[in-house]
C-alpha positions in Angstrom: -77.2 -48.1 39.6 -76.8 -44.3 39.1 -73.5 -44.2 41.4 -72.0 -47.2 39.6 -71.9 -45.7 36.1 -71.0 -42.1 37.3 -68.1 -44.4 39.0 -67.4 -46.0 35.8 -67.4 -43.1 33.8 -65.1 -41.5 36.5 -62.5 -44.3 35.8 -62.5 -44.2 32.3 -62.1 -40.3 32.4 -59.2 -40.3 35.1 -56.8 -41.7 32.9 -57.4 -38.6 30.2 -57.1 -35.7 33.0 -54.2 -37.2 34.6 -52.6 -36.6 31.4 -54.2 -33.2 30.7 -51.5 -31.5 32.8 -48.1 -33.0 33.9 -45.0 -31.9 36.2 -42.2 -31.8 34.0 -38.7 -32.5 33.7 -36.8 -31.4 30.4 -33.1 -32.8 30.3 -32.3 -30.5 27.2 -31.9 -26.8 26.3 -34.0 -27.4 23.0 -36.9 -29.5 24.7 -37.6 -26.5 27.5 -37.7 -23.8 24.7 -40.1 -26.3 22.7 -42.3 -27.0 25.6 -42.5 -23.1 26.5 -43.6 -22.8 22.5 -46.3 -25.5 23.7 -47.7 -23.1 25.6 -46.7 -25.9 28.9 -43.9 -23.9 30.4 -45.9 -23.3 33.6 -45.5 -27.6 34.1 -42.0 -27.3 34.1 -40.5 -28.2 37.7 -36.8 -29.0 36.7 -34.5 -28.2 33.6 -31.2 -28.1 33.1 -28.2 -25.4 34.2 -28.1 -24.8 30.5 -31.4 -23.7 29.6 -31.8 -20.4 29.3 -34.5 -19.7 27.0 -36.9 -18.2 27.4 -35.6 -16.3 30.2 -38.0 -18.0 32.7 -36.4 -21.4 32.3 -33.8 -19.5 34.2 -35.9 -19.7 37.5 -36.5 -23.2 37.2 -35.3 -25.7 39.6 -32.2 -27.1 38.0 -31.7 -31.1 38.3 -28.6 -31.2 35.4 -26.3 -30.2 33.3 -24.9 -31.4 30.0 -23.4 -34.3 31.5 -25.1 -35.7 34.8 -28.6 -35.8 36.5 -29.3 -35.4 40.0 -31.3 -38.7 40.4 -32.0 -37.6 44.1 -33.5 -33.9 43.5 -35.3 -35.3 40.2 -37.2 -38.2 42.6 -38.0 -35.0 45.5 -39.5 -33.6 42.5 -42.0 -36.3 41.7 -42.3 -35.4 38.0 -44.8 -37.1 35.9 -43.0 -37.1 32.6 -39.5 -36.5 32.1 -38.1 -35.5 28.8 -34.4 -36.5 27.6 -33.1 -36.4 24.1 -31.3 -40.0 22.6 -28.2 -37.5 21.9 -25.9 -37.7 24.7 -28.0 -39.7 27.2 -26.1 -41.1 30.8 -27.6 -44.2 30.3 -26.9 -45.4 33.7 -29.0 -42.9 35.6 -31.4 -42.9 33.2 -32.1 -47.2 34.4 -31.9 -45.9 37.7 -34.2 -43.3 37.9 -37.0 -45.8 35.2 -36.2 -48.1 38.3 -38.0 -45.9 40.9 -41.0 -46.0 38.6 -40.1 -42.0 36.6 -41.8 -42.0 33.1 -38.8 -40.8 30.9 -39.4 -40.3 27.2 -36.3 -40.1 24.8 -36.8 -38.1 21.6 -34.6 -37.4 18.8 -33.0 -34.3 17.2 -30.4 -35.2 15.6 -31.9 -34.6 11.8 -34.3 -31.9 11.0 -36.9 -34.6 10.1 -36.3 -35.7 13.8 -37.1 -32.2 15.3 -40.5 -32.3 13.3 -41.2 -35.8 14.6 -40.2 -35.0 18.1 -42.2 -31.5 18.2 -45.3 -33.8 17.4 -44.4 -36.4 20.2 -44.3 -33.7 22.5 -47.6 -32.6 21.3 -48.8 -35.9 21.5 -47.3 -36.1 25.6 -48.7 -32.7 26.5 -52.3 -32.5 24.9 -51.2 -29.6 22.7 -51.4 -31.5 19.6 -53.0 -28.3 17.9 -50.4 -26.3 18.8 -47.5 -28.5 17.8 -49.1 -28.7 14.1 -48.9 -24.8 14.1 -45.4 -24.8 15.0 -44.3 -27.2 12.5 -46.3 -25.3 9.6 -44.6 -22.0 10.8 -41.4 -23.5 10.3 -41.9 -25.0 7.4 -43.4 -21.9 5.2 -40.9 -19.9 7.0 -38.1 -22.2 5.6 -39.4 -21.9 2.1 -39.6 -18.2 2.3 -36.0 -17.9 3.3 -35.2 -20.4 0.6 -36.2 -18.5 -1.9 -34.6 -15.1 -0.4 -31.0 -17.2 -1.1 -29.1 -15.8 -3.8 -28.3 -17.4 -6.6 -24.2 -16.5 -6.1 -21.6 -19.5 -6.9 -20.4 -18.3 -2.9 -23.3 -19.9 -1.6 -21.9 -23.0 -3.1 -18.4 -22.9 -1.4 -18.9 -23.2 2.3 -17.7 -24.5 5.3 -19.3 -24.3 8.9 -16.8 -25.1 11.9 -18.5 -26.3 15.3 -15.1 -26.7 16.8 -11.8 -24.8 16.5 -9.2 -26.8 18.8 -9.1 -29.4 16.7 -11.1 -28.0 13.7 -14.5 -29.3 13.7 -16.9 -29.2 10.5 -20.6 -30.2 10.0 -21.0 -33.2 7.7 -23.0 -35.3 6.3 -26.6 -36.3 7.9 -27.1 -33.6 11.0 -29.5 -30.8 11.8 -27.2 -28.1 10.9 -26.5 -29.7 6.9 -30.3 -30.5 6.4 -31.0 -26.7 7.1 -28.7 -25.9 4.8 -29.8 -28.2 2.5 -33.2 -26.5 2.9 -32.0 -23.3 2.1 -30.2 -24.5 -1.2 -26.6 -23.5 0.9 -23.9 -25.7 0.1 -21.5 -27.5 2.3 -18.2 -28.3 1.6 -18.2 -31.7 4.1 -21.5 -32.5 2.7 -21.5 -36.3 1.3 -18.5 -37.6 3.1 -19.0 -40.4 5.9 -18.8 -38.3 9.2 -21.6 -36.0 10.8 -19.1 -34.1 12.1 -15.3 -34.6 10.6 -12.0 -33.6 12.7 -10.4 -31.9 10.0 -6.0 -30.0 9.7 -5.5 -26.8 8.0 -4.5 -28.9 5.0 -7.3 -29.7 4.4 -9.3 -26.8 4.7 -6.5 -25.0 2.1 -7.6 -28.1 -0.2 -11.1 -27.2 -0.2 -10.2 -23.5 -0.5 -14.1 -22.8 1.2 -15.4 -18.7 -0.1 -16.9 -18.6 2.9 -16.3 -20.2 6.6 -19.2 -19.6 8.8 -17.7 -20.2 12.6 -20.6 -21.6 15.3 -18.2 -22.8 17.8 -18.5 -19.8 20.1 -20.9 -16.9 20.2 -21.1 -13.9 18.2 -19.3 -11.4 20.2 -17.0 -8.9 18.3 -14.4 -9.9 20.3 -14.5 -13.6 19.5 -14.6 -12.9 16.2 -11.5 -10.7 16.2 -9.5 -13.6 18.0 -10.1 -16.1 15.4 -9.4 -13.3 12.6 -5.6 -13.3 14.3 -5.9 -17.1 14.5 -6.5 -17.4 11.2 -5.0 -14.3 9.0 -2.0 -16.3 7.8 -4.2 -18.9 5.8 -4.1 -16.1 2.7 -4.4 -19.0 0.4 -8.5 -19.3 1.6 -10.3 -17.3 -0.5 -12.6 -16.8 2.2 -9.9 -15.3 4.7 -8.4 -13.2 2.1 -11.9 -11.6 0.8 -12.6 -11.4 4.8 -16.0 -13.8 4.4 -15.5 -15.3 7.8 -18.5 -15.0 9.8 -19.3 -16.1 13.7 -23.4 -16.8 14.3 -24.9 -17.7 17.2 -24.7 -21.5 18.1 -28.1 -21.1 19.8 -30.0 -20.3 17.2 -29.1 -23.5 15.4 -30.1 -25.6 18.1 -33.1 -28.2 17.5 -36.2 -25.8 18.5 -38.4 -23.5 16.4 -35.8 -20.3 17.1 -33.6 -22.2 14.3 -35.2 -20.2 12.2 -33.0 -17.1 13.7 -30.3 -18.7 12.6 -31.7 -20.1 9.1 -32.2 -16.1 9.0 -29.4 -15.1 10.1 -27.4 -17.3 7.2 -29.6 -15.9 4.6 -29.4 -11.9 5.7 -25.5 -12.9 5.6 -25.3 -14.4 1.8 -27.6 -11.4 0.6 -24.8 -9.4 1.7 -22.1 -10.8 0.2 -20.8 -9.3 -2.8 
């Protein structure tokens, strides 16, 4: 009688340990630097060629890149959980791979709201629920500290935020990027049109006359910044290119993870210093 409810209570235990420590796959740059912040970066067995935060995602086994998987080396791998984002999910490999019996979960980034929610999910999948909440309240005090660092300048008002420069490319309406700003009491030029992301001609950017174009389609070395400068140094009629308030920031640090507080920092060390 003894062995059969040690037994018992062996079987209804498994199923927690099991989950008390996975092998994981992240398919996204953001979901390895989140699960690092978990304090579950030693479960990691495959990322993607991209991630490169911290620096030991670097020395992970890499099963993808921004466009495909390799199903094959994934399945070697045996993970236990994989983690994918809904935002620019292969589809097709994704059935394949759910077909050799891989757990994949899909999470969501695509609104701040979303990153929250999916930080708790992840939480949820790796037992660090503790964790996750203190992550999430980081952020959010952290955010209201900034917000109230914001001047209160009428430039703050008048901006624009390209993401793409052949063709121009502007954040929107209803994405990550605007709901930070939003946050931060920053305005945004494209904000309460119909597009997350708008294709936009030099027209229109002279229409809106922006005071200050914030560039996060590359990264922010001098000499990128220099090359757009001679791209753009003709549009005199910008009052942001004629007072010189065109600024490149890091694209990284606005990606859906807990460093996009550098770059919610970095916007607001750059509006305190604008005269």
């Amino acid at each position: 009688m003894r062995f059969i409810r040690s037994f018992t209570l062996f079987c209804c235990l498994f199923p927690l340990v099991a989950q008390a420590s996975h092998r994981l796959i992240s398919l996204k740059p953001n979901i390895t630097e989140i699960i690092f912040d978990l304090g579950a970066g030693d479960q990691l067995i495959g990322v993607t060629s991209y991630c490169d935060r911290p620096a030991e995602a670097t020395k992970i086994a890499k099963v993808a890149d921004y466009i495909h998987l390799d199903s094959e080396k994934i399945m070697w791998l045996k993970p236990t959980l994989v983690l994918g984002s809904t935002e620019n999910s292969v589809e097709r490999e994704f059935r394949f791979l759910t077909k050799q019996g891989i757990h994949i979960e899909f999470l969501s980034f695509g609104r701040l709201n979303q990153m929250f929610d999916s930080i708790t999910k992840m939480g949820d999948f790796l037992n660090t629920q503790e964790k996750a909440h203190e992550i999430l309240n980081h952020i959010q005090s952290t955010l209201q500290e900034l917000k109230d660092q914001v001047p209160s300048n009428p430039l703050t008002q008048k901006v624009v935020v390209m993401v793409g420069l052949k063709p121009f490319v502007v954040v929107g309406n209803d994405n990550l990027i605007d709901d930070l700003m939003k946050d931060l009491n920053i305005g945004n030029l494209y904000r309460g049109g119909k597009s997350r992301y708008p294709t936009i001609n030099i027209e229109d950017l002279i229409l809106k006359s922006p005071e200050v174009i914030i560039d996060l389609s590359m990264g922010d070395e001098e000499k990128t910044k220099s090359e757009h400068w001679a791209q753009l140094h003709d549009l005199q009629s910008i009052p942001a290119i004629k007072n010189k308030r065109y600024y490149v920031l890091d694209v990284r640090d606005f990606h859906p993870a807990p460093s996009l507080l550098n770059g919610a920092r970095a916007l607001v060390e750059l509006f305190k210093g604008i005269k």
